[in-house]
C-alpha positions in Angstrom: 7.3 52.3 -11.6 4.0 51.1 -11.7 1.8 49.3 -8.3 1.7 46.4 -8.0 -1.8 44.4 -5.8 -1.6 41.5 -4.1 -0.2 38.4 -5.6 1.4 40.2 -8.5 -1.5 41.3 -10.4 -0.7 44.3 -12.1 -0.9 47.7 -11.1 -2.5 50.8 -12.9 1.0 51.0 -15.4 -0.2 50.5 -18.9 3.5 48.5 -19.6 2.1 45.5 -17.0 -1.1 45.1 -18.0 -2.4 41.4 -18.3 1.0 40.4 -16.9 1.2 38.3 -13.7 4.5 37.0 -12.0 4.8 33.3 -12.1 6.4 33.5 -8.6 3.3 35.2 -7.5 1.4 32.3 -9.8 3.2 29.5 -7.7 2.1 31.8 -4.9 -1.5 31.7 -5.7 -1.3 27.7 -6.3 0.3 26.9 -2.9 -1.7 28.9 -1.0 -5.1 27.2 -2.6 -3.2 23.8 -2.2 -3.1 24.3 2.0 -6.5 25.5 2.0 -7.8 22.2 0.3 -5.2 20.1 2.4 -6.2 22.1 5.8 -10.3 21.7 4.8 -9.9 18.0 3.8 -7.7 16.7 7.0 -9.8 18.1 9.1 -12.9 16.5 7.6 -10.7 13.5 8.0 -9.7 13.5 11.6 -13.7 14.5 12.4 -14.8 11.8 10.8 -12.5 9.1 11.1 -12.3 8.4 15.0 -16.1 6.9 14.9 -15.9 4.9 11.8 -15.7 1.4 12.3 -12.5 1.3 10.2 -10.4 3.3 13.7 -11.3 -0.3 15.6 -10.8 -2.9 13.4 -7.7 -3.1 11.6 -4.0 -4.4 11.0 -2.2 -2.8 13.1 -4.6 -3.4 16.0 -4.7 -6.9 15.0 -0.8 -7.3 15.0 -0.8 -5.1 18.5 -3.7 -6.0 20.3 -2.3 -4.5 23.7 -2.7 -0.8 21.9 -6.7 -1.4 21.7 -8.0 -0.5 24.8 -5.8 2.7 23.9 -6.9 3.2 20.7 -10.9 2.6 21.3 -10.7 5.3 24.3 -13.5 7.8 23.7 -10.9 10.8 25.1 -8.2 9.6 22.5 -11.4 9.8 19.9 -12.2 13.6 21.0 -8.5 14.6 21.0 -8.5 13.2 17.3 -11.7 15.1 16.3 -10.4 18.4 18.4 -7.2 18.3 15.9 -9.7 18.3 13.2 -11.8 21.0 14.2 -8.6 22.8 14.4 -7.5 21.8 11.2 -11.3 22.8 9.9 -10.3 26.5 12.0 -7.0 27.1 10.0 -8.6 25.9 7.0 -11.5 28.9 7.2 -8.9 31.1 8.6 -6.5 31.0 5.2 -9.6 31.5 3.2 -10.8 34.7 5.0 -7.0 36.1 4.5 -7.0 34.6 0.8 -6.6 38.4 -0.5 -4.0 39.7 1.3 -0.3 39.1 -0.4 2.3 36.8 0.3 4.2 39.5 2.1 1.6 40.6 4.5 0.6 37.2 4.8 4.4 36.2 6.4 4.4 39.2 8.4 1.7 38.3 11.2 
């Protein structure tokens, strides 16, 4: 039986060769998916707190009791703390990028 690396890439075995699993494949895709999701909602949350889009808009203007709330600079840092963690597990997935699906479940 030939080896088999991490997300299915073929082993040494001549009979594999070129051959990768489409499992492994859809592995491969979702794993690059939560890295770009990770990467870009943390951008988000970093950024969007001190926009002037976070202070004027519709659901402020249909609540206007929730803006002293909502304009709070701790509510703001909380925000852009759940984006540097976002930003965290985002460089985190791409430093384990290599290892397999296996070993990546088994942490």
């Amino acid at each position: 039986m030939p080896l088999r690396s991490t997300y299915g890439f073929p082993g040494p075995g001549i009979e594999n060769r070129g051959k990768l699993r489409s499992g492994s494949r859809l592995a491969l895709i979702l794993r690059i998916l939560y890295i770009l999701y990770s990467l870009e909602v943390g951008f988000f949350l970093i950024f969007f707190p001190w926009l002037e889009i976070w202070e004027n808009n519709y659901v402020l203007y249909c609540f206007p009791d929730l803006r002293p709330f909502v304009i709070n600079p701790f509510l703001k840092g909380a925000v852009l703390g759940l984006g540097i963690v976002n930003l965290l597990i985002g460089i985190q997935e791409i430093a384990h990028f290599r290892k397999s699906p296996r070993d990546y479940f088994s942490r």
